[in-house]
mmCIF file of the protein (N, C-alpha, C, O) and its ligand, coordinates in Angstrom:
data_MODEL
# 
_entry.id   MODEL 
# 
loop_
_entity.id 
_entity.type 
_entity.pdbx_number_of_molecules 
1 polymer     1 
2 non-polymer 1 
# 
_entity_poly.entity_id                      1 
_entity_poly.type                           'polypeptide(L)' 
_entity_poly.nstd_linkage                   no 
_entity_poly.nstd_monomer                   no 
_entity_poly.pdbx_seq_one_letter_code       
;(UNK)(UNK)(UNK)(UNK)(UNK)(UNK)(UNK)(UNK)(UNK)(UNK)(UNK)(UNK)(UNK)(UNK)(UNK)(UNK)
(UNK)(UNK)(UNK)(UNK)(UNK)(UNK)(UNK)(UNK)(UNK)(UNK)(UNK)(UNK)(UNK)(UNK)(UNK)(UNK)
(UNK)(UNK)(UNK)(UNK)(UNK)(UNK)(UNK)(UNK)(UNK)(UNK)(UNK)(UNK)(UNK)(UNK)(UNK)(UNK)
;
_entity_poly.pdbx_seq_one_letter_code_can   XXXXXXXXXXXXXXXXXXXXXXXXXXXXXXXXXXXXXXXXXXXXXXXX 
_entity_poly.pdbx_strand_id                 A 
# 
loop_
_entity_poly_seq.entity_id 
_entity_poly_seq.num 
_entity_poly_seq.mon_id 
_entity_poly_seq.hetero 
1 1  UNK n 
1 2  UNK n 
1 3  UNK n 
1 4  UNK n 
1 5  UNK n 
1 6  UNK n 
1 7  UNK n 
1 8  UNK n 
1 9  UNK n 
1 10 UNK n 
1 11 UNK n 
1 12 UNK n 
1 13 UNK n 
1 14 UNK n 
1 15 UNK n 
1 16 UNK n 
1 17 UNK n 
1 18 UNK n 
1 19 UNK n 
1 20 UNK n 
1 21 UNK n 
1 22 UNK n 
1 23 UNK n 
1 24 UNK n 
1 25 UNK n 
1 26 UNK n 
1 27 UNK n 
1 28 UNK n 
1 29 UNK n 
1 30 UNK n 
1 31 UNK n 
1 32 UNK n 
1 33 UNK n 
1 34 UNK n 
1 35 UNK n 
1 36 UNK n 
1 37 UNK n 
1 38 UNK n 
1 39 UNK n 
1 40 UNK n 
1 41 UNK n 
1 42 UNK n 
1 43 UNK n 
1 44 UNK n 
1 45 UNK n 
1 46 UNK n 
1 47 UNK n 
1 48 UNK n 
# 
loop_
_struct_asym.id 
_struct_asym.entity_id 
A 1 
B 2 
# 
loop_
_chem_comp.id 
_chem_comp.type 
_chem_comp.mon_nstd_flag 
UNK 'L-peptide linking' . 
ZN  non-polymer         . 
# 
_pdbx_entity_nonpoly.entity_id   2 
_pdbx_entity_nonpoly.name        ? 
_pdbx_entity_nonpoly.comp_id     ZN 
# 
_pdbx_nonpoly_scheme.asym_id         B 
_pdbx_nonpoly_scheme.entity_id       2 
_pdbx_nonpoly_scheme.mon_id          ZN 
_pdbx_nonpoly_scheme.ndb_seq_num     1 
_pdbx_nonpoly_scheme.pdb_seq_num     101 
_pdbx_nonpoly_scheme.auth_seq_num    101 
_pdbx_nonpoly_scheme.pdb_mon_id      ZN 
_pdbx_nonpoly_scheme.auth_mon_id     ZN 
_pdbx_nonpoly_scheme.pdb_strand_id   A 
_pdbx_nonpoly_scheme.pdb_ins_code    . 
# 
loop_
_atom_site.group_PDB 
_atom_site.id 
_atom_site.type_symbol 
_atom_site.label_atom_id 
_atom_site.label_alt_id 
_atom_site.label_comp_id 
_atom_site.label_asym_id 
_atom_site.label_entity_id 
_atom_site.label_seq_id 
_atom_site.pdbx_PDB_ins_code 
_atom_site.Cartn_x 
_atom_site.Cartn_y 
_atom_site.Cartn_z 
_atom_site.occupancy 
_atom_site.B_iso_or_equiv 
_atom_site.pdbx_formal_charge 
_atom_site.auth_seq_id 
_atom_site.auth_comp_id 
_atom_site.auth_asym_id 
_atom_site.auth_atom_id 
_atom_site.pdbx_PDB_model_num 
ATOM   1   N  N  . UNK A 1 1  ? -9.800  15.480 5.917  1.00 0.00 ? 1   UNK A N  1 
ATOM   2   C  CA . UNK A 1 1  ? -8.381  15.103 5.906  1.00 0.00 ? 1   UNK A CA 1 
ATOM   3   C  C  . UNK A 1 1  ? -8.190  13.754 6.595  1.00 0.00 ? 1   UNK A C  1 
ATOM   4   O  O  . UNK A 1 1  ? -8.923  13.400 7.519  1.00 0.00 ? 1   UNK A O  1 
ATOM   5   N  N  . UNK A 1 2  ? -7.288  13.083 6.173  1.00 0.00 ? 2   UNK A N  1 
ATOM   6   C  CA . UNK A 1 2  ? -7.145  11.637 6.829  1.00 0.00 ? 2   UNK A CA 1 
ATOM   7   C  C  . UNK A 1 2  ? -5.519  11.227 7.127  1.00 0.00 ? 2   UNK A C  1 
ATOM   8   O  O  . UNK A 1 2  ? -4.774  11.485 6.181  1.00 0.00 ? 2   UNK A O  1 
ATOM   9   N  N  . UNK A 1 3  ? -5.020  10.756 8.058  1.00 0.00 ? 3   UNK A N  1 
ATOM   10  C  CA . UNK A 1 3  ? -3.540  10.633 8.416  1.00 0.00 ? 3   UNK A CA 1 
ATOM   11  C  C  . UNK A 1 3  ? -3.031  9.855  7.332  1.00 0.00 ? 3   UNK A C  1 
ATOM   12  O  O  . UNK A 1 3  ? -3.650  8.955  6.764  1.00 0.00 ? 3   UNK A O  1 
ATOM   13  N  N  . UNK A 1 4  ? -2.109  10.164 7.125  1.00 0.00 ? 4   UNK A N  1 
ATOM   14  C  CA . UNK A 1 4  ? -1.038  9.468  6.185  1.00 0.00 ? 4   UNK A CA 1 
ATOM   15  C  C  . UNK A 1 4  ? -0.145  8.579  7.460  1.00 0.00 ? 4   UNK A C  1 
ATOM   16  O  O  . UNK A 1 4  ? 0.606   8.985  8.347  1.00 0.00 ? 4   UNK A O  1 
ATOM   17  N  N  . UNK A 1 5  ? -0.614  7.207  7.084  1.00 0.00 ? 5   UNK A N  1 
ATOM   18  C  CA . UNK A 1 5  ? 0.410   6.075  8.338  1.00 0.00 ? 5   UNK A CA 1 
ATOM   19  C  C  . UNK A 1 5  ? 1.402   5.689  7.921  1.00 0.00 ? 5   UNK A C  1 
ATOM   20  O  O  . UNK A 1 5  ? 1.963   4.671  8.325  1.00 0.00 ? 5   UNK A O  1 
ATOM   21  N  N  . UNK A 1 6  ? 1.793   6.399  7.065  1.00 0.00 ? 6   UNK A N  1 
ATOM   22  C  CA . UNK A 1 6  ? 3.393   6.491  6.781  1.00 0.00 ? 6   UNK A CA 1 
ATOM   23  C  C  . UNK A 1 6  ? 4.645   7.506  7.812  1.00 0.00 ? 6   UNK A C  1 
ATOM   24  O  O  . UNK A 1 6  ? 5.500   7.355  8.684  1.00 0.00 ? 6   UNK A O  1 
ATOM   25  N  N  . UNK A 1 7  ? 4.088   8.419  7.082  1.00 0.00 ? 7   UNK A N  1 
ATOM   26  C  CA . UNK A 1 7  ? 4.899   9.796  7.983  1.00 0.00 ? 7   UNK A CA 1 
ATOM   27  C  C  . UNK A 1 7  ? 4.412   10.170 8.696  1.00 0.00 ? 7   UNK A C  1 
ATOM   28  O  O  . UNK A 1 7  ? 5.037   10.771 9.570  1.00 0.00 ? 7   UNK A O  1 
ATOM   29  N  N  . UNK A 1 8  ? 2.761   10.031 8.786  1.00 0.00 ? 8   UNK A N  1 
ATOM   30  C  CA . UNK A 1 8  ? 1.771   10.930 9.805  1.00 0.00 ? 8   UNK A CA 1 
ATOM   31  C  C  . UNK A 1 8  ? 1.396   12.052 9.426  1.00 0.00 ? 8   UNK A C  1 
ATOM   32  O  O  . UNK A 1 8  ? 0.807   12.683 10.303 1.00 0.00 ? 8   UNK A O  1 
ATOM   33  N  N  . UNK A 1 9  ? 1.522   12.638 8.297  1.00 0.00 ? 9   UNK A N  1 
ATOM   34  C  CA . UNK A 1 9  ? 1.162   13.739 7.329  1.00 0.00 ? 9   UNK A CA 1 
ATOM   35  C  C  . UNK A 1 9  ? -0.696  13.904 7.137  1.00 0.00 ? 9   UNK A C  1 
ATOM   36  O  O  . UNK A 1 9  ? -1.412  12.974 6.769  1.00 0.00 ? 9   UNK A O  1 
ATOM   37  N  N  . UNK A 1 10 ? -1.070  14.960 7.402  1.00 0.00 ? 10  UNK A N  1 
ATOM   38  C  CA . UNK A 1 10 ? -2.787  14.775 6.977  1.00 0.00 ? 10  UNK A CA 1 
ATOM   39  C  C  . UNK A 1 10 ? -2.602  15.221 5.442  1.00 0.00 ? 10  UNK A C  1 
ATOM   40  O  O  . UNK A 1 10 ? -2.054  16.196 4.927  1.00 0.00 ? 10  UNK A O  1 
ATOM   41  N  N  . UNK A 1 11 ? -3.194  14.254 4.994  1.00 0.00 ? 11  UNK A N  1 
ATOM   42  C  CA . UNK A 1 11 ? -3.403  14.171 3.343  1.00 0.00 ? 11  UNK A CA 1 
ATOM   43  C  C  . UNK A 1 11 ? -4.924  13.952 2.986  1.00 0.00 ? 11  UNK A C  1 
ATOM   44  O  O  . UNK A 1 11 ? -5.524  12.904 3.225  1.00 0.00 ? 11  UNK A O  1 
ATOM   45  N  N  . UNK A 1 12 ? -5.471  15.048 2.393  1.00 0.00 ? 12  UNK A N  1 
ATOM   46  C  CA . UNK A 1 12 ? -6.978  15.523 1.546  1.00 0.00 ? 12  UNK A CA 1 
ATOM   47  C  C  . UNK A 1 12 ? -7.578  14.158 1.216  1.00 0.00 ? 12  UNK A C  1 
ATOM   48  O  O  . UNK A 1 12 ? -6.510  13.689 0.824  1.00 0.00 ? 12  UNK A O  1 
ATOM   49  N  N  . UNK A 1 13 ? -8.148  13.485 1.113  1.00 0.00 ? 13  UNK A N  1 
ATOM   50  C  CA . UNK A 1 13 ? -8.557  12.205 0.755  1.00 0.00 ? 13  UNK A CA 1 
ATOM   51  C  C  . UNK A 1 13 ? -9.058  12.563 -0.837 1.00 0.00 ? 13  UNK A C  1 
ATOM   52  O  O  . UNK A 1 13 ? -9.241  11.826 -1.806 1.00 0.00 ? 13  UNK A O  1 
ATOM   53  N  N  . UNK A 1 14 ? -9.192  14.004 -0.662 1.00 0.00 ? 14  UNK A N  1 
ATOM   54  C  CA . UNK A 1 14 ? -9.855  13.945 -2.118 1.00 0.00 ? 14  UNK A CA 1 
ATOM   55  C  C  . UNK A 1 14 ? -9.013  14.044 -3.526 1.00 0.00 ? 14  UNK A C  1 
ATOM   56  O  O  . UNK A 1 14 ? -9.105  13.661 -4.692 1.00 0.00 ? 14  UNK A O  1 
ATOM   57  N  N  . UNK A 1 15 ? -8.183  14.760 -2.724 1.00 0.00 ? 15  UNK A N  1 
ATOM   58  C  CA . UNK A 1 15 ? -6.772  15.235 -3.908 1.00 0.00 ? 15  UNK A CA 1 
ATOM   59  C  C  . UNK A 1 15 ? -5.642  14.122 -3.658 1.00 0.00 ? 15  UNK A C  1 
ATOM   60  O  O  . UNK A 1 15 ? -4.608  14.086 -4.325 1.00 0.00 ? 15  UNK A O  1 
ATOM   61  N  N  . UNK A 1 16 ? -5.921  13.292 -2.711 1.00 0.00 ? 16  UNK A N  1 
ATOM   62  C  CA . UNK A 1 16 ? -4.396  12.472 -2.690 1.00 0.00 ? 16  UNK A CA 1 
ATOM   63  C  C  . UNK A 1 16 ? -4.331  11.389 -4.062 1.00 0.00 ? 16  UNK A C  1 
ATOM   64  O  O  . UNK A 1 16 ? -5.166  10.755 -4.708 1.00 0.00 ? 16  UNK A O  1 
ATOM   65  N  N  . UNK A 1 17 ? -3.138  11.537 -4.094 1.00 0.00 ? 17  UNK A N  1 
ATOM   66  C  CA . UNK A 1 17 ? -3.413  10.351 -5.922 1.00 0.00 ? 17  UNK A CA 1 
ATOM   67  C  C  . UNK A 1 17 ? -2.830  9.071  -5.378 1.00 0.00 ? 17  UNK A C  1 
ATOM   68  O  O  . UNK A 1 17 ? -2.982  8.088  -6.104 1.00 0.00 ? 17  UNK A O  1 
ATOM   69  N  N  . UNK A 1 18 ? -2.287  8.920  -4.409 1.00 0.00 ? 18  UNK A N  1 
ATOM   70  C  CA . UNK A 1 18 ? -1.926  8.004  -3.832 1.00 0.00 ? 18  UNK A CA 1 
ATOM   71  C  C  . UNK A 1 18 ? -2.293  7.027  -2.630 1.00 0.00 ? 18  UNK A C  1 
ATOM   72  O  O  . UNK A 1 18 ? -2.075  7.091  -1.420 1.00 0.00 ? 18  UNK A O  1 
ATOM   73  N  N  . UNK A 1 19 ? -3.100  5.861  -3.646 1.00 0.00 ? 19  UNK A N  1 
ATOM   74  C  CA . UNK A 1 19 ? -3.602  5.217  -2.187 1.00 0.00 ? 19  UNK A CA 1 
ATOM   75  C  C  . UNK A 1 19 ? -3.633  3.641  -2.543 1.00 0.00 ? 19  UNK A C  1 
ATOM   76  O  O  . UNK A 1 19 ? -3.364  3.056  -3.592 1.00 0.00 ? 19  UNK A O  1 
ATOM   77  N  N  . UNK A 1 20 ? -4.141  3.080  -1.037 1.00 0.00 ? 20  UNK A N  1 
ATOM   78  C  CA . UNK A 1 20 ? -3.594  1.646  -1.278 1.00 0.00 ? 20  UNK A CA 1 
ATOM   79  C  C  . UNK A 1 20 ? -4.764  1.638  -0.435 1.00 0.00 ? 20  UNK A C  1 
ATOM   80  O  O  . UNK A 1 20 ? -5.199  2.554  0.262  1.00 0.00 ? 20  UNK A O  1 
ATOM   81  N  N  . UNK A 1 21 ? -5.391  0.001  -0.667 1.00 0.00 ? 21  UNK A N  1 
ATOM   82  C  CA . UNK A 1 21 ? -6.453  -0.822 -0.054 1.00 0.00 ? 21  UNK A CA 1 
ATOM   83  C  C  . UNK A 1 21 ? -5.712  -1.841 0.504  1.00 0.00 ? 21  UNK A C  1 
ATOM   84  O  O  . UNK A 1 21 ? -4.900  -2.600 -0.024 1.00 0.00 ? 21  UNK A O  1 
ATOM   85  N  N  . UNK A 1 22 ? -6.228  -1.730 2.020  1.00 0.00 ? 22  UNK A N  1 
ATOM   86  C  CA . UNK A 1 22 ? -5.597  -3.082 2.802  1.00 0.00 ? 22  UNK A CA 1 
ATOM   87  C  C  . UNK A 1 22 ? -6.726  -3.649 3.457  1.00 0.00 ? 22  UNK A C  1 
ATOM   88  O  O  . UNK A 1 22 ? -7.645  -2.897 3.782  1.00 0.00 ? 22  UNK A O  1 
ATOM   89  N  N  . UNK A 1 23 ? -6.788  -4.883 3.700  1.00 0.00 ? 23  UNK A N  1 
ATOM   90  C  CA . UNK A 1 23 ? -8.058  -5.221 4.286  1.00 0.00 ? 23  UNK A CA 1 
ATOM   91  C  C  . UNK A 1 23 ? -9.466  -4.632 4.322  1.00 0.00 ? 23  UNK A C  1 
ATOM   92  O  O  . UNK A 1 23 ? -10.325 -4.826 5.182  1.00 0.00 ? 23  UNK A O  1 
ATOM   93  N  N  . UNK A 1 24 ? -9.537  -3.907 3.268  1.00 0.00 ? 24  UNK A N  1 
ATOM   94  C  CA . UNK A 1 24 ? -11.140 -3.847 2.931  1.00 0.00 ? 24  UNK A CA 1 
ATOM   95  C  C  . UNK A 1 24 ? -10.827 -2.138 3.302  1.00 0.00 ? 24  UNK A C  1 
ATOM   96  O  O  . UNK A 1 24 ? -11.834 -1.429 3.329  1.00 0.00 ? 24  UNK A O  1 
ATOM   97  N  N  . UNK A 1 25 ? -9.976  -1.712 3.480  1.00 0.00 ? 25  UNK A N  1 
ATOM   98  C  CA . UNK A 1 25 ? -10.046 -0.245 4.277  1.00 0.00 ? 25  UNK A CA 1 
ATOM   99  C  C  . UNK A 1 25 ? -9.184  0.595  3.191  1.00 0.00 ? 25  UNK A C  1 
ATOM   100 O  O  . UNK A 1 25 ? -8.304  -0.023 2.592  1.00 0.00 ? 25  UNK A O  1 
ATOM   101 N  N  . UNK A 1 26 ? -9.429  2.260  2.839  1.00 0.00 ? 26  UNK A N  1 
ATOM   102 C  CA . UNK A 1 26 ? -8.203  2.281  1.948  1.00 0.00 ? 26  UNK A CA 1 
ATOM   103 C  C  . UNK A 1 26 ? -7.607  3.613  2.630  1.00 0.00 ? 26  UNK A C  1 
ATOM   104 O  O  . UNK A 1 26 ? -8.233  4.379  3.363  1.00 0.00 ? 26  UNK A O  1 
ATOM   105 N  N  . UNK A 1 27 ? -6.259  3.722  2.231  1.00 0.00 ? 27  UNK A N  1 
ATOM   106 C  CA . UNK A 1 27 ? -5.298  4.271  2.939  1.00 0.00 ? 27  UNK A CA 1 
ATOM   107 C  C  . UNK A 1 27 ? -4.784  5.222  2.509  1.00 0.00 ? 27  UNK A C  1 
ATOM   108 O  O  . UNK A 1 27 ? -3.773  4.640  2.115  1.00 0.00 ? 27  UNK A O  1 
ATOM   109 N  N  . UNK A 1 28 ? -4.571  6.510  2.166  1.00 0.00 ? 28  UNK A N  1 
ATOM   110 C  CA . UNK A 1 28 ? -4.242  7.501  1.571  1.00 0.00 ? 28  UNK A CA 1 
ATOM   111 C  C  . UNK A 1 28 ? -2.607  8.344  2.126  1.00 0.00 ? 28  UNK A C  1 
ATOM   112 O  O  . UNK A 1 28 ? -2.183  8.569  3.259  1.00 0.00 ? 28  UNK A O  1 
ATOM   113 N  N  . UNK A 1 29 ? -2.046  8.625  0.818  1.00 0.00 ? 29  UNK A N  1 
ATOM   114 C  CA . UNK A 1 29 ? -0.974  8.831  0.794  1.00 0.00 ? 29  UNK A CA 1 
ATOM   115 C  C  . UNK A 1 29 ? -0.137  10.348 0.511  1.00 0.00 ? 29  UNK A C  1 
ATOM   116 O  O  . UNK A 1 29 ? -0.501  11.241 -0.254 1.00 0.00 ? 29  UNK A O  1 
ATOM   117 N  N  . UNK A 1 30 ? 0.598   10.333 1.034  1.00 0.00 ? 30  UNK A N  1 
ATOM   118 C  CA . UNK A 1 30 ? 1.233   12.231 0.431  1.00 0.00 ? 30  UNK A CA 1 
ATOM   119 C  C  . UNK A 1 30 ? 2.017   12.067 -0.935 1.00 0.00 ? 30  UNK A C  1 
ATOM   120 O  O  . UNK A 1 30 ? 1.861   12.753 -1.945 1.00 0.00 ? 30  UNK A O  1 
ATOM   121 N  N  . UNK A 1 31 ? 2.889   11.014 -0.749 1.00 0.00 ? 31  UNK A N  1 
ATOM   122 C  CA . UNK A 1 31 ? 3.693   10.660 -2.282 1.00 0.00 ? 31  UNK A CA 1 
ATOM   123 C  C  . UNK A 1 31 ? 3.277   9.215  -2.457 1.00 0.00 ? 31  UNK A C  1 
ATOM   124 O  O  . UNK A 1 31 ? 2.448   8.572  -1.815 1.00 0.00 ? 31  UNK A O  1 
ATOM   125 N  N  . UNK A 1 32 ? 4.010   8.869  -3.428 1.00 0.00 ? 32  UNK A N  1 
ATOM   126 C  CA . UNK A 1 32 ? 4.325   7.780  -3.995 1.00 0.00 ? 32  UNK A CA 1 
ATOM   127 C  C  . UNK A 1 32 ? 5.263   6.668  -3.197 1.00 0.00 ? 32  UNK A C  1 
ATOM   128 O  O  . UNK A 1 32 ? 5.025   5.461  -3.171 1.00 0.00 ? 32  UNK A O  1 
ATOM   129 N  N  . UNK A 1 33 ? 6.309   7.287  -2.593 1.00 0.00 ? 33  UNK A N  1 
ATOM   130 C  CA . UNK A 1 33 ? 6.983   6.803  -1.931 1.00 0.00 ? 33  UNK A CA 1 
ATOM   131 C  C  . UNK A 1 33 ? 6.771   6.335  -0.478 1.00 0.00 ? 33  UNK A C  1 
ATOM   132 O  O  . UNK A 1 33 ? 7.553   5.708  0.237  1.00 0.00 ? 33  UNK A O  1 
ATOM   133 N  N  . UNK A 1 34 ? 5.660   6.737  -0.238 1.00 0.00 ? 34  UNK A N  1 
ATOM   134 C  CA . UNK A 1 34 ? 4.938   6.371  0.777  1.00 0.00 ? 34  UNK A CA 1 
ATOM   135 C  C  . UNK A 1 34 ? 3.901   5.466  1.024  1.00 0.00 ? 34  UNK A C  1 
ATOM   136 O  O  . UNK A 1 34 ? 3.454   4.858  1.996  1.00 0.00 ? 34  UNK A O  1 
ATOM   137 N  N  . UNK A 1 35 ? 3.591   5.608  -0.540 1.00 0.00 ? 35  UNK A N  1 
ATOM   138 C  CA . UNK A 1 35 ? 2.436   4.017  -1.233 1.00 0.00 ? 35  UNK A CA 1 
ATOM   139 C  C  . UNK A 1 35 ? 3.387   3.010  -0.657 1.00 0.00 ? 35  UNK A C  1 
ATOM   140 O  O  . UNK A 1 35 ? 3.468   2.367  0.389  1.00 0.00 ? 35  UNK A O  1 
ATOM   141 N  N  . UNK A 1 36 ? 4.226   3.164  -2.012 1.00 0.00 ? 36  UNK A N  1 
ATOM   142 C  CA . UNK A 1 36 ? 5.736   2.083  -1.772 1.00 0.00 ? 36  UNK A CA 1 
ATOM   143 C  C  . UNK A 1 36 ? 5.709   1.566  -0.500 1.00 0.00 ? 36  UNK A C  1 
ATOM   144 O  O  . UNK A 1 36 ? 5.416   0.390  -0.283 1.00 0.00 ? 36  UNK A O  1 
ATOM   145 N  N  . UNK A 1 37 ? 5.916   2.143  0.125  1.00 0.00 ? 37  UNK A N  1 
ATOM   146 C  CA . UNK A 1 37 ? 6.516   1.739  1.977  1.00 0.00 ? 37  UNK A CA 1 
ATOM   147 C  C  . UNK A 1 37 ? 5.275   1.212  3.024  1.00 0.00 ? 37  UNK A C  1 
ATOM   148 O  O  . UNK A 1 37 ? 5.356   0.703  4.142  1.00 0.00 ? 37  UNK A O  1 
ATOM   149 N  N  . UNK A 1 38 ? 4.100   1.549  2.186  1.00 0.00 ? 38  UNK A N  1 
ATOM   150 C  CA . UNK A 1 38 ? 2.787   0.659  3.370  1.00 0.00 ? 38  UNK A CA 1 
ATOM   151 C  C  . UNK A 1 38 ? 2.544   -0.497 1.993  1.00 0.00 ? 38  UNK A C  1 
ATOM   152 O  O  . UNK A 1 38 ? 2.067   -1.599 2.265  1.00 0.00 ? 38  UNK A O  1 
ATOM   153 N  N  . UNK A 1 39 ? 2.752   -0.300 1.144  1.00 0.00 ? 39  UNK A N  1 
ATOM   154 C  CA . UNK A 1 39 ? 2.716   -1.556 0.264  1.00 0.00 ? 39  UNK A CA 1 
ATOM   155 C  C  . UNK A 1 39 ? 3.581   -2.566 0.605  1.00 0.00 ? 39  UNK A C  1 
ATOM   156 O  O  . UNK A 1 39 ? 3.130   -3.578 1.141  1.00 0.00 ? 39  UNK A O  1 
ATOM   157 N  N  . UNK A 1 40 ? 4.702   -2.455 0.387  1.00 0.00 ? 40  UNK A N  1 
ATOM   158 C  CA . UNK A 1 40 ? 5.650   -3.355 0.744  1.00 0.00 ? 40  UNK A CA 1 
ATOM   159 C  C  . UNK A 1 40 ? 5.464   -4.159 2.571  1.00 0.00 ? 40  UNK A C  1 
ATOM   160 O  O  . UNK A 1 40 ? 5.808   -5.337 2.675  1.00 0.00 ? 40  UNK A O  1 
ATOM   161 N  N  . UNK A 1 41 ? 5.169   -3.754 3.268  1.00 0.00 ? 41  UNK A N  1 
ATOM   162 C  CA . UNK A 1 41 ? 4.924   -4.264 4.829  1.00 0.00 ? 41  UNK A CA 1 
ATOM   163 C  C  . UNK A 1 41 ? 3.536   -3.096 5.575  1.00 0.00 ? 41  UNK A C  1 
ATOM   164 O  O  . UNK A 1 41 ? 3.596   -2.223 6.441  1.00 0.00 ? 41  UNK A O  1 
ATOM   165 N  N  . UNK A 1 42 ? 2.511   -3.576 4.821  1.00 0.00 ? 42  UNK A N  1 
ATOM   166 C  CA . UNK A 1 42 ? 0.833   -2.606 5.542  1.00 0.00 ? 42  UNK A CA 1 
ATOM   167 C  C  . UNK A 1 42 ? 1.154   -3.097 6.794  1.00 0.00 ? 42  UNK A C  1 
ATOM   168 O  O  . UNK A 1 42 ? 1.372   -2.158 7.559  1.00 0.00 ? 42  UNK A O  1 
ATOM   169 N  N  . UNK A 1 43 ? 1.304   -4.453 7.455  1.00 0.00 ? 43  UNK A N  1 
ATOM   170 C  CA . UNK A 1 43 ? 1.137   -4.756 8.860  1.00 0.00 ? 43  UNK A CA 1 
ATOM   171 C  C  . UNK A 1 43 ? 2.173   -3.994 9.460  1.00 0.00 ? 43  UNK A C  1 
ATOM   172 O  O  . UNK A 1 43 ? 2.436   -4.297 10.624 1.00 0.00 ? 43  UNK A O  1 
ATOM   173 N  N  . UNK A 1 44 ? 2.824   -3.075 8.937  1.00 0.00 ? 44  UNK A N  1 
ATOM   174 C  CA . UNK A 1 44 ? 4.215   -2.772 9.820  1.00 0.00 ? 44  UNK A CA 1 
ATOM   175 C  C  . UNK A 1 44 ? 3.157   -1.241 10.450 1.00 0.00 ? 44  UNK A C  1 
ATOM   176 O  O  . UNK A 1 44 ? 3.193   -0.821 11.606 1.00 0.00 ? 44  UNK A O  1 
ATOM   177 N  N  . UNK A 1 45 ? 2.214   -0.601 9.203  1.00 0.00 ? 45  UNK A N  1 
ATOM   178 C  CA . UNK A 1 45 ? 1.809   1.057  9.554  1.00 0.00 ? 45  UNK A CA 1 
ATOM   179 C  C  . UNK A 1 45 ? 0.412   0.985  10.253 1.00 0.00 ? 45  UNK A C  1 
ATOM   180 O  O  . UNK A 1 45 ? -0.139  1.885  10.886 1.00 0.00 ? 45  UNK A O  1 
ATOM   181 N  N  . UNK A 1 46 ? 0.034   -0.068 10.043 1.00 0.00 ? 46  UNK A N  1 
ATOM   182 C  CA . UNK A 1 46 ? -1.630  -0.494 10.335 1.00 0.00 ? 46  UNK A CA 1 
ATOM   183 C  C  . UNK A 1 46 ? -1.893  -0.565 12.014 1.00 0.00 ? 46  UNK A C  1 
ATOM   184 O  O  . UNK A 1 46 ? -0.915  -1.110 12.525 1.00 0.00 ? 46  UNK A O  1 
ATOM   185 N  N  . UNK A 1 47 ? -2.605  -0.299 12.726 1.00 0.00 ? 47  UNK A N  1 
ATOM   186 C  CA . UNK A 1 47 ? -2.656  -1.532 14.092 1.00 0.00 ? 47  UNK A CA 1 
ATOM   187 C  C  . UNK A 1 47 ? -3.942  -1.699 13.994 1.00 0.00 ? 47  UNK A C  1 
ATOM   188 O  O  . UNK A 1 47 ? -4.992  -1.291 13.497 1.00 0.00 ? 47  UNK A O  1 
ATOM   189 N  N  . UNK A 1 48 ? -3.231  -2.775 14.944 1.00 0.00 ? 48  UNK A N  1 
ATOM   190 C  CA . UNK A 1 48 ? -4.263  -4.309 14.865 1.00 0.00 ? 48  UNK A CA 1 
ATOM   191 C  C  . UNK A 1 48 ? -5.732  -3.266 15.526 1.00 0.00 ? 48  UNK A C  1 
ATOM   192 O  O  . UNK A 1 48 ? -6.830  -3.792 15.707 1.00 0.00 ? 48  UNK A O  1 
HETATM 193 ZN ZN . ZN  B 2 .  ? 3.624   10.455 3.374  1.00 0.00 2 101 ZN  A ZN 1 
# 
């Protein structure tokens, strides 16, 4: 399981359909709407 840095949700890495690559790393999601929201500003869910 891997955190969702959106909501903080643990989301399956294997079943999540939703994911985004940021800096070489990729990021897994519970919805869609949560892609959306680390897509639009990753530096806002990420730390440095
Ligand atoms: Zn989520």
């Amino acid at each position: 399981m891997v955190l969702d840095v959106v909501c903080k949700m643990q989301v399956n890495e294997k079943t999540a359909r939703c994911k985004s690559e940021h800096k070489g790393k990729t990021y897994y999601f519970c919805a869609e709407v949560c892609k959306q929201k680390f897509d639009k500003s990753p530096d806002r869910f990420v730390k440095p």
